[in-house]
C-alpha positions as CSV (number, residue, x, y, z in Angstrom):
1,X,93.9,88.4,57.9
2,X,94.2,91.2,60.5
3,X,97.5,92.9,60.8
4,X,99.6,92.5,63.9
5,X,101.3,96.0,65.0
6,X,104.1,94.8,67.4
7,X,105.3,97.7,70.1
8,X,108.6,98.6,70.5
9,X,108.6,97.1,73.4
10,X,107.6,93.4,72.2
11,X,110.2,93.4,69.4
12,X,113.2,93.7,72.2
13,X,111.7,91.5,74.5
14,X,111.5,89.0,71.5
15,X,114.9,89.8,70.4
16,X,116.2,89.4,74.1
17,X,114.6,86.1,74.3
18,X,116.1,84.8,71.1
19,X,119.5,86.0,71.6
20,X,119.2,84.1,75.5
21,X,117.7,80.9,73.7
22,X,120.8,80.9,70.5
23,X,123.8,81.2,73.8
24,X,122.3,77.8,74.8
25,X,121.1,76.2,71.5
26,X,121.6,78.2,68.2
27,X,119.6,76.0,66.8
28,X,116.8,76.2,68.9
29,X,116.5,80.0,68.0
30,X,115.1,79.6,64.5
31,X,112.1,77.5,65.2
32,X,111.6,79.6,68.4
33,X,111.4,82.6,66.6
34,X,109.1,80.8,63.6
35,X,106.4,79.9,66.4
36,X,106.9,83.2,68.0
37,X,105.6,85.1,65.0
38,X,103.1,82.3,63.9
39,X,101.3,82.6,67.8
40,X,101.4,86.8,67.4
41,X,99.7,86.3,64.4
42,X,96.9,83.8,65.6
43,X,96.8,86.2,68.2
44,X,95.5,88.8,66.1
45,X,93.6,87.1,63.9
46,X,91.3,86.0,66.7
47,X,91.2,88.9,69.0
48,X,88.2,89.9,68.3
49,X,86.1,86.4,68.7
50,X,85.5,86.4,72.1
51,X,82.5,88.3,74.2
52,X,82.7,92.1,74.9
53,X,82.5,92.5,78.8
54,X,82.2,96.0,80.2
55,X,84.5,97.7,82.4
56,X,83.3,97.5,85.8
57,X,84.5,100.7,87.8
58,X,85.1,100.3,91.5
């Protein structure tokens, strides 16, 4: 299993989303913040599966 290193940046933008989601539904926020880690993990377990396609330069 490959480890997912979250930037600073993705942490607030997850924590801004979840606090926005629990003013309308505090329940909601749990499962939203289960799925959100789940699909950041998936994300980095299969980053490296597709096909390498060079830069082009312009």
């Amino acid at each position: 299993m490959s480890q997912v290193n979250k930037r600073p940046q993705v942490i607030r933008d997850l924590i801004e989303l979840a606090t926005y989601i629990a003013e309308d539904n505090l329940d909601a926020t749990e499962p939203f913040s289960c799925s959100s880690r789940g699909n950041i993990q998936a994300v980095g377990e299969y980053a490296r599966d597709g096909k390498t396609v060079p830069i082009l330069k312009s």
